[in-house]
N, C-alpha and C positions, 0 to 999 in steps of 0.2 A: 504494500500500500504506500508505504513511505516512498521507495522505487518512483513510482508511478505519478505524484505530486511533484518530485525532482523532475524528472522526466516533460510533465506536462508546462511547469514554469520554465524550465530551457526553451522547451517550444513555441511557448508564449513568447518569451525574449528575441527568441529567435526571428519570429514572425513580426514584431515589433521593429528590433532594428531591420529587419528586409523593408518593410514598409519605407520605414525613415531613409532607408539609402534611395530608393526608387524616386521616394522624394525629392530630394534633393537632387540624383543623377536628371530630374522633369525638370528641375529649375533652373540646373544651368545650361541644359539644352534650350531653354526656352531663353535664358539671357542670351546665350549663343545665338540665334537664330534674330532674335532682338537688335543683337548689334550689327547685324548685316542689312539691316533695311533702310533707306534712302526717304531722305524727306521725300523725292519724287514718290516713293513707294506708298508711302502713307498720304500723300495729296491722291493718289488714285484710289486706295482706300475709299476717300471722301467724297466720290461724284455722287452727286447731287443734293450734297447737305454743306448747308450755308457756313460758314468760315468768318471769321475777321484778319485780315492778314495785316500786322503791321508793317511798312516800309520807311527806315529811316525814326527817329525820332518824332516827325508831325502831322505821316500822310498814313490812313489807316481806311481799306478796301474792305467792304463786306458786298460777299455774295454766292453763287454755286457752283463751286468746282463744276466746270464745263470740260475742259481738254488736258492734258498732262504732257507735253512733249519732253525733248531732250534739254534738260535746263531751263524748263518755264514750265507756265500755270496759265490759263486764261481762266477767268471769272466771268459769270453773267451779274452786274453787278445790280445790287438791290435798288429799288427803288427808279431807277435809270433807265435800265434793262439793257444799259450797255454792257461791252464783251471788253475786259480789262486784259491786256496782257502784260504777267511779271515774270521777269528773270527771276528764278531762285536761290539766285546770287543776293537779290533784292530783300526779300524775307528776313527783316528781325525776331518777330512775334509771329505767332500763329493763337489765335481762339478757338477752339470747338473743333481740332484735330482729333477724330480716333485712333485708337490705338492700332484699329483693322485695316492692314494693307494689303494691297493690291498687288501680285507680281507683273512683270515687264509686258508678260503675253497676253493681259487680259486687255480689257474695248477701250477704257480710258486713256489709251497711250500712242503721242503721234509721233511718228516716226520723220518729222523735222525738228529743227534745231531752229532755236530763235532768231538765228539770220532768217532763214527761209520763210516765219511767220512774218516775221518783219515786213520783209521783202513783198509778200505777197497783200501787204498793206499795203505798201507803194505802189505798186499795178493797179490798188485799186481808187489810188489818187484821194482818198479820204483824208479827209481834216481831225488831227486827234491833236491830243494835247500828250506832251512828251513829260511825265514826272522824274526829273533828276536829282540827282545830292545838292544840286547848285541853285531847283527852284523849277518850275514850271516852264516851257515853251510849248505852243501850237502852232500850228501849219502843217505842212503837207511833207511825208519822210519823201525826199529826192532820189537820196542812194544809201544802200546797206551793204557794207564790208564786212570784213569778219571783225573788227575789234572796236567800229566805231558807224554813226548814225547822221545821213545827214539830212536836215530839215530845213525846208525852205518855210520861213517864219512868218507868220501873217501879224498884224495888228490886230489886235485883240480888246485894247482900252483899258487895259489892266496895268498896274504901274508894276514896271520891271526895264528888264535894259535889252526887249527887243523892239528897237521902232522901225517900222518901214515893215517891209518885207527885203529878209536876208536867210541871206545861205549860212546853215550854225551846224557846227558838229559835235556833235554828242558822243562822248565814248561809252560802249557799252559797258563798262565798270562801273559807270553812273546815272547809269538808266534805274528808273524804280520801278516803273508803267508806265505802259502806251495805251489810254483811252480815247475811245472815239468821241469825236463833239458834233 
């Protein structure tokens, strides 16, 4: 009898720490697996629930994950119902990210690169407004390089230091957003 009480408390223990190792061995598979995921990763997670993306210290986007490409984000942005495009290079703050992401192969995910979205803004001759580290410009993007943005700048009436209409370039380091006007 005594036997048998030894016996079944080793078992117990036994099956106790197997527990506790399993445990543990889930958790830092799950940290592991955690560290491999990509802000892009978890911005595709989020298609179609609304976000606050801070950019910069005073310029702050709310709206629904729309697109995910290679180094950017487009937003439908609330209230406006315009389509924001951000480097996420750009992204200080993020609000209302889950934790559930998306891998590379699923629908959220465009296969250009923010030159090529750019770009495909300029062909379409549209009037946005350009948000940079340095302050706002609008007018129309001219030409898109790989490292830098050029806009030919409209008058606006807004006190700043574009007047007339001029050719400004922008480099994409200091790009925040490009929304439509």
């Amino acid at each position: 009898m005594r036997f048998e009480r030894i016996f079944e408390d080793l078992e117990g223990r036994f099956a106790h720490h197997e527990r506790e190792e399993m445990r543990a061995v889930s958790e830092d598979l799950a940290r592991a697996e955690r560290a491999q995921l990509s802000l892009a990763d978890r911005l595709r997670g989020a298609g179609g629930r609304s976000l606050t993306l801070h950019l910069g210290t005073v310029l702050r986007l709310e709206g629904v994950v729309e697109d995910v490409g290679e180094g950017w984000v487009a937003l439908h942005e609330e209230g406006g119902g315009r389509r924001a495009v951000v480097p996420l290079t750009a992204i200080a703050l993020l609000e209302g990210l889950p934790v559930r992401a998306r891998p590379v192969e699923e629908s959220l995910r465009s296969p250009l690169g923010l030159g090529s979205v750019l770009r495909t803004i300029a062909r379409d001759r549209s009037v946005v407004r350009l948000e940079t580290t340095a302050g706002g410009v609008m007018g129309r993007l001219a030409a898109v390089g790989a490292d830098a943005v050029d806009v030919h700048s409209l008058p606006t009436g807004e006190s700043g230091t574009v007047p007339g209409s001029a050719r400004i370039t922008v480099a994409m380091d200091a790009l925040l957003a490009v929304r439509p006007r």
